[in-house]
N, C-alpha and C positions, 0 to 999 in steps of 0.2 A: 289367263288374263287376255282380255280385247284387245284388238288393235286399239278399238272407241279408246281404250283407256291408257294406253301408253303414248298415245299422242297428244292427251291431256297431260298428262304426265311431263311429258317433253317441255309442253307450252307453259307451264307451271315453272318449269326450273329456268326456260328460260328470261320469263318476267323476273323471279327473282336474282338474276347475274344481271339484267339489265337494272333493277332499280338501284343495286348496289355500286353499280358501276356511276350513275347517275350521283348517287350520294357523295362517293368521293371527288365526284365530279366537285359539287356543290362545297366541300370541305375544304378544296385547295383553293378556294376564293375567299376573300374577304367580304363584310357586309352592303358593302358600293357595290361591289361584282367588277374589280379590278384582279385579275391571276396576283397573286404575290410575287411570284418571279417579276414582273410588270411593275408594281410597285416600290419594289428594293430597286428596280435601274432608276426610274424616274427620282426616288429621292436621292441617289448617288449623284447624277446628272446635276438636279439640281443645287446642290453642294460644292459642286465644279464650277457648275457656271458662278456661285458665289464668289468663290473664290478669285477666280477670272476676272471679276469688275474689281475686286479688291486693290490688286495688282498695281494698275495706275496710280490708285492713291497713297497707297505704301510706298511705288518709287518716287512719287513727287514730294514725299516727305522726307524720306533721306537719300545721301548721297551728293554729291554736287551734281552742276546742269547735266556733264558731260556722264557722269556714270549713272545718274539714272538712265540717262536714256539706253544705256547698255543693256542696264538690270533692268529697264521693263521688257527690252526686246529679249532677252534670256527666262524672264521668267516666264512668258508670254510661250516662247519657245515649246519648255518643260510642260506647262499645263498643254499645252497644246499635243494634240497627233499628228498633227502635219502643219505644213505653215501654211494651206489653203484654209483649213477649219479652224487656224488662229484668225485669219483674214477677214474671213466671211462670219464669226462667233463671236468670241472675246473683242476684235479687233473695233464691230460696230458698237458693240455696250459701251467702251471706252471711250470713245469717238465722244457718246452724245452724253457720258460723263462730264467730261473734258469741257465740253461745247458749252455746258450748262455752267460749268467753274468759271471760264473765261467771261462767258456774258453777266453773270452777275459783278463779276471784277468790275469789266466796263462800264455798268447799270452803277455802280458804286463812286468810282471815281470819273467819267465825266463831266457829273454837271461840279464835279470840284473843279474841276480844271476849266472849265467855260466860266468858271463864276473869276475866278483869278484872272484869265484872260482877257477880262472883257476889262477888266480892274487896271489891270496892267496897261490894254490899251489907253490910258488917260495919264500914264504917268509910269512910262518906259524902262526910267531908273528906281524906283523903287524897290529897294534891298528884301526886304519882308515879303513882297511877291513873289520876285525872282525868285528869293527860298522855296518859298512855300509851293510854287510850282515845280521846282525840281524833285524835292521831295515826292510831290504826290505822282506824280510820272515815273519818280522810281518805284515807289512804293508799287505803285499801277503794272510796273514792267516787272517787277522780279514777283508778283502775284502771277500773273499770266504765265509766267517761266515757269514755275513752278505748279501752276493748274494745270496746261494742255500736255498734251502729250506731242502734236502732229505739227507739219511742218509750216501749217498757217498760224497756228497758234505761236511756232518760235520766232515768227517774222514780225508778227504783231509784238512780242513782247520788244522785240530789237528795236523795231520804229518807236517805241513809250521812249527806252531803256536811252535810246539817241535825242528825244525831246529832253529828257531829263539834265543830259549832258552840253545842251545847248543854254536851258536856263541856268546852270551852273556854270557856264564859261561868262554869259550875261555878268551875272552876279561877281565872277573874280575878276574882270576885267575892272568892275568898280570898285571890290574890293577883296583881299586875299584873306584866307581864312583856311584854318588846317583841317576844320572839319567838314567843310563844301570839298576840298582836294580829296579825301578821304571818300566821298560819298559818290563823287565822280570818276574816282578808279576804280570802285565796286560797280558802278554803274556798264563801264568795258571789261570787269572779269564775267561778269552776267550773261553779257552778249560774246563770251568764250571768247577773247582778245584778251587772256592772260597775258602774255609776253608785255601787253602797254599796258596794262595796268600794274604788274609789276614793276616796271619803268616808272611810273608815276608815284608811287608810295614809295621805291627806293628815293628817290627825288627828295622825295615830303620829308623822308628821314634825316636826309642831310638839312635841308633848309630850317626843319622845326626836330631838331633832335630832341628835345624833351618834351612832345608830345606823343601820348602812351597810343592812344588808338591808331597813329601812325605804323607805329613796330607791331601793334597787334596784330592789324591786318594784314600785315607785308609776312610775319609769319603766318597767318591762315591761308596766302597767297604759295608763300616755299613750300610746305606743308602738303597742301594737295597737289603741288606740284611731284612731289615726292624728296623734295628735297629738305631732309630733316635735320641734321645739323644746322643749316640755315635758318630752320623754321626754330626750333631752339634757342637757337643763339638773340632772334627776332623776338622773340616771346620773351624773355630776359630783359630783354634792352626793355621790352613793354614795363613788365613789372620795375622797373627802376625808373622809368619815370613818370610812372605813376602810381608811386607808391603810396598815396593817401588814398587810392580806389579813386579817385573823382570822376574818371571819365566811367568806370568799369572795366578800364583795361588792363589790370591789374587782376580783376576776379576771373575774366574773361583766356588772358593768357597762363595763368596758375593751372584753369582747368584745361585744356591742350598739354602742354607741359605732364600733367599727369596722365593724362589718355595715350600721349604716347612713351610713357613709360609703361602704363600698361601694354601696349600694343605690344612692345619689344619683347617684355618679360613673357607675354605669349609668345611670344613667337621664339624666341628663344629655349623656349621648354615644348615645343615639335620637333619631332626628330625628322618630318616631310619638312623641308626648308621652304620646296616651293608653296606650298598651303601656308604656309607662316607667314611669308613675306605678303602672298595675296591677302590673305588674314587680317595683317600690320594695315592695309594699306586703305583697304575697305574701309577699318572703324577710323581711318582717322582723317577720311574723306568725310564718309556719312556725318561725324559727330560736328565738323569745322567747313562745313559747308557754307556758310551762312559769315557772313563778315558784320564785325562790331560798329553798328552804325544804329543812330537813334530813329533814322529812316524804318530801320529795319526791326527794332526792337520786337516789335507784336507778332513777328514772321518767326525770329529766331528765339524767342524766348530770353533774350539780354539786353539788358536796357543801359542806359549812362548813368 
């Protein structure tokens, strides 16, 4: 045999290791011409980063002010690899999540409150404004609390949450009423000044003893406080005097009353005490976060 022909030869085999090489080349791609290894990150990624914008909205729906913001910076944490790539990632999604909740609150209530204001200006004591201003500045403030996440967002909700408490002081100065007192100490547990608004609904309790949403709330107060017997005994006094449901402080304190007897009997069937008690403590934050007020009914899902 020739050299001529074993160099053909040669060149023959190595067209065909090259074409084959080529094929599987083309095999381990998909029809876009993205590698599939390529593919599987980008949709994992994208899956993450879902979840990541979720985050906010999850802890602004349960929990009170003060442990959401715990539970977003923790879970924030987890999803994250570092706290730079929380900062610079999840932390800006959030941001203009947030930005967009709060500004349509404001786009919403506003031109309520300019239209009241303007109303008010012509007749200073008028009981029906004064209300109706309080209300919608609270309403306004514990949206905000619970939309942003960031530290503009919680100043802003404070400055509503403080207008609110000024046309409710208006209003009792002209006249006293158990359910402006009520709406105005949730107004100070919002802006985290638990201690006086506890102070104020213990108050209410003595002054209007047989007013149910008084003891409701002052138990929703003990309660996330972590103080449970109290909250118990506060939730009791509710159902008893309001025992024809009128206000809904009666359906309102029945269901607490049961959540944390649930809470216990779990916790009480872990044999990790410490995860039990965190366990107890969580659902009985998350579920009684939200205080019984007609203000708030469309926030909290409980109406009067």
């Amino acid at each position: 045999m020739s050299k001529k022909t074993n160099k053909k030869q040669v060149s023959a085999k190595a067209k065909r290791a090259k074409g084959t090489a080529e094929a599987q080349a083309k095999s381990a791609k998909p029809k876009d011409g993205m590698p599939l290894g390529a593919k599987v990150a980008l949709t994992v990624f994208a899956v993450l980063m879902a979840l990541s914008m979720m985050l906010p909205s999850i802890a602004a729906i349960v929990g009170t002010s003060s442990s959401q913001d715990s539970s977003s910076q923790s879970q924030s944490a987890d999803s994250g690899s570092s706290a730079d790539s929380s900062d610079s990632g999840s932390s800006s999604d959030s941001s203009d999540g947030t930005t967009d909740a709060v500004a349509q609150a404001d786009e919403k209530y506003q031109p309520l409150v300019d239209a009241l204001e303007t109303k008010l200006s012509s007749d200073s004591q008028n009981l029906a404004t004064l209300l109706n201003l309080g209300k919608d500045y609270m309403a306004w403030g514990v949206t905000v609390r619970y939309s942003g996440s960031t530290d503009a967002s919680t100043s802003h909700a404070n400055e509503l949450l403080e207008k609110a408490i000024s046309y409710y002081d208006q209003y009792l100065a002209l006249k006293d009423s158990g359910a402006v007192r009520v709406d105005r100490a949730l107004c100070q547990y919002y802006e985290e000044e638990t201690s006086e608004a506890t102070a104020a609904l213990e108050q209410l309790t003595q002054d209007m003893p047989d007013y149910g949403p008084a003891w409701a709330n002052l138990g929703m107060l003990y309660e996330s406080a972590g103080n449970s017997d109290q909250a118990r005994e506060a939730y009791q006094k509710a159902q008893e005097a309001d025992a024809d449901d009128e206000y809904g402080a009666k359906t309102y304190a029945t269901q607490r009353i049961s959540a944390m007897d649930s809470a216990a009997s779990s916790s009480a069937g872990t044999t990790d005490s410490t995860s039990a008690t965190t366990s107890g403590s969580s659902t009985t934050g998350s579920t009684g976060a939200k205080g019984l007020s007609d203000t708030l009914a469309n926030l909290s899902g409980t109406s009067l």
